[in-house]
C-alpha positions in Angstrom: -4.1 -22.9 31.4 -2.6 -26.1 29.7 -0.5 -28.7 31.4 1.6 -28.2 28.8 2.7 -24.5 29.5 4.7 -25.6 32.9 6.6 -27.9 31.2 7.5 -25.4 28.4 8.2 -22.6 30.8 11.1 -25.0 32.5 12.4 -25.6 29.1 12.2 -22.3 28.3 14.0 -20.3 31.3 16.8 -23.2 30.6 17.1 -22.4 27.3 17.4 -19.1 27.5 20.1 -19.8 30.1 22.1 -21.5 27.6 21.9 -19.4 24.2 22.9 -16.3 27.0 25.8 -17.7 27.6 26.9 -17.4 23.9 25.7 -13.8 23.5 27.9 -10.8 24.0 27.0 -9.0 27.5 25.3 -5.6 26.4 22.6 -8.4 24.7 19.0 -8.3 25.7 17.1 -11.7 25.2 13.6 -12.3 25.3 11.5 -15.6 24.7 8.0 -15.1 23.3 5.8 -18.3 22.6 1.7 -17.1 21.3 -0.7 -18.9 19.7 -2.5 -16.1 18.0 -5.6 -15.2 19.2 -5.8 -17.5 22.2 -4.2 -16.5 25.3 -4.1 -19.9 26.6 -0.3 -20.4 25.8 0.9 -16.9 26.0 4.4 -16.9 27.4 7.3 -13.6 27.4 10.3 -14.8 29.2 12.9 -11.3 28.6 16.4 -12.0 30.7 16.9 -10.3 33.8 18.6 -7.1 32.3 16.0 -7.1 29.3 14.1 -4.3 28.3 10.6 -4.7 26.7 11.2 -1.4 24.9 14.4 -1.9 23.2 12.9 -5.5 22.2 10.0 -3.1 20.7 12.5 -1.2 18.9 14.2 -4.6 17.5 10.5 -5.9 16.3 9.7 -2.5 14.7 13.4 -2.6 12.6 12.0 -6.2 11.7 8.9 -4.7 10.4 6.7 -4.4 13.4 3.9 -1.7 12.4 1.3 1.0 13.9 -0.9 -0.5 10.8 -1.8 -4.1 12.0 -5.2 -4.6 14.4 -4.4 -5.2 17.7 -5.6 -4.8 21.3 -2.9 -2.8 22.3 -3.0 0.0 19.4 -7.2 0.0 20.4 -6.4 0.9 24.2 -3.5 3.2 23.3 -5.8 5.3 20.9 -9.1 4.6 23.3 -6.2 6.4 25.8 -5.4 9.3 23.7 -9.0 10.1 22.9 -10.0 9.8 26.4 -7.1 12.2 27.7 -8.4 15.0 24.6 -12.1 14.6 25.9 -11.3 15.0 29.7 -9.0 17.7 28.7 -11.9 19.5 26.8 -14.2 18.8 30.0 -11.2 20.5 32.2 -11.8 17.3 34.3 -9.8 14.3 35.9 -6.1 15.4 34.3 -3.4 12.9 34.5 -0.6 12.4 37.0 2.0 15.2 36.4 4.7 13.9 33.9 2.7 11.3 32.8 2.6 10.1 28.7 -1.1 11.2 28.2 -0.7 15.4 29.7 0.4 16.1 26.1 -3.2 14.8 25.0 -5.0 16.2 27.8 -3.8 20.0 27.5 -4.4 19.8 24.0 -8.3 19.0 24.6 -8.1 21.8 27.2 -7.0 24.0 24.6 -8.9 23.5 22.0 -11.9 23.5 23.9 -10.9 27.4 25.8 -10.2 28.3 21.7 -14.0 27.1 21.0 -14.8 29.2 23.7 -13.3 32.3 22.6 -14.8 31.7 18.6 -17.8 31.3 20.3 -17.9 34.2 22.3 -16.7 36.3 19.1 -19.3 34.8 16.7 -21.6 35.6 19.4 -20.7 39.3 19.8 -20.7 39.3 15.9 -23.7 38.3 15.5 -25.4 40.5 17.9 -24.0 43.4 16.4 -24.7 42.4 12.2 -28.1 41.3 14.2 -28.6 45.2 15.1 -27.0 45.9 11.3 -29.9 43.6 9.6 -32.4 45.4 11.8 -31.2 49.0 10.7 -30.9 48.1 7.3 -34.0 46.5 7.2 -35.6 49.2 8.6 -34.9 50.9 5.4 -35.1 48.1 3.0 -38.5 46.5 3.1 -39.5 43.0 2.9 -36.6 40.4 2.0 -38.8 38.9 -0.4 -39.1 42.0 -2.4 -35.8 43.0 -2.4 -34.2 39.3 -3.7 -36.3 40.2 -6.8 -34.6 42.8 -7.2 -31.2 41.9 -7.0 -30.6 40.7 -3.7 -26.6 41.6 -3.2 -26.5 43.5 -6.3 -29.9 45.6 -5.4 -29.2 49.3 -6.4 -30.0 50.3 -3.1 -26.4 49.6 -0.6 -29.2 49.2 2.0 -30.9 46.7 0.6 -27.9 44.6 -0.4 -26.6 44.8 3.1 -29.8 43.7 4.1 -29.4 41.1 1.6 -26.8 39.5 2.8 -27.1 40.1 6.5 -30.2 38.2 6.9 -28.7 35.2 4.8 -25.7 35.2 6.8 -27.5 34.9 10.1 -29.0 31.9 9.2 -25.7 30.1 9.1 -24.2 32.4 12.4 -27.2 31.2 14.4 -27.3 27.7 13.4 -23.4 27.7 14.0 -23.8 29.3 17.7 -27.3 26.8 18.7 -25.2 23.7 17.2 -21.8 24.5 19.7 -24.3 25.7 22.7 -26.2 22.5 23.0 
């Protein structure tokens, strides 16, 4: 830290002692001195009754964005995407009440309704598995049967053949993809 920041810190907690005493007494006052992107002479001086969120809510009126890059909006999102994953894992949940539970159940619950799509597609596909096989049983090779129409074979047993087996491709690939 600079030599220079002890001095300005004295100046500073006198100043604000003298603009407060020409502010109404519901004011909040803060001092902020940065010098962008060094920390070296960072420096927030609020007033003992001060707030830092209502001075957020007075920066944000003045233009303050979620848009700009900073360190803070990283961590916050870094946060919120960390809560969802944990809560999809069912592991480490936050304190009770705390800001992030929100983000946590919601990874918890959309991981249990993975779960339960899975579990259908899975059942589904068994059974359109034991369809394919009937049909095919009646059908012949797939090979012979997309020359001849494929979905719109004249045969019902042959187009539900048809379009089993193609569908299954996608099922499977689908149930191996969210299984490993």
């Amino acid at each position: 830290m600079s030599d220079q920041k002890y001095p300005l810190r004295e100046v500073a907690v006198e100043a604000i002692s003298d603009i407060a005493q020409h502010l109404p007494l519901d004011c909040q006052m803060f001092l902020i001195v940065c010098r962008p992107g060094k920390a070296d002479f960072d420096l927030v001086l609020p007033s003992p009754e001060a707030n830092l969120n209502n001075a957020l809510d007075a920066l944000r009126r003045q233009g303050l964005s979620i848009d700009g890059d900073n360190a803070y909006k990283h961590d916050l999102c870094d946060t919120i995407v960390g809560a969802m994953a944990l809560g999809a894992q069912n592991t480490n949940p936050p304190p009770a009440e705390h800001w992030a539970q929100q983000f946590w159940e919601i990874g918890r619950e959309e991981r249990a309704s993975s779960e339960q799509l899975l579990k259908a597609l899975t059942a589904l596909t068994q059974v359109a598995g034991e369809c394919e096989q009937i049909a095919s049983n009646y059908s012949g090779a797939i090979d012979g049967i997309f020359e001849h129409g494929g979905d719109d074979h004249e045969d019902p047993s042959c187009a539900i053949f048809h379009r089993l087996y193609y569908a299954m491709f996608d099922a499977r690939a689908a149930i191996k993809k969210a299984t490993t």
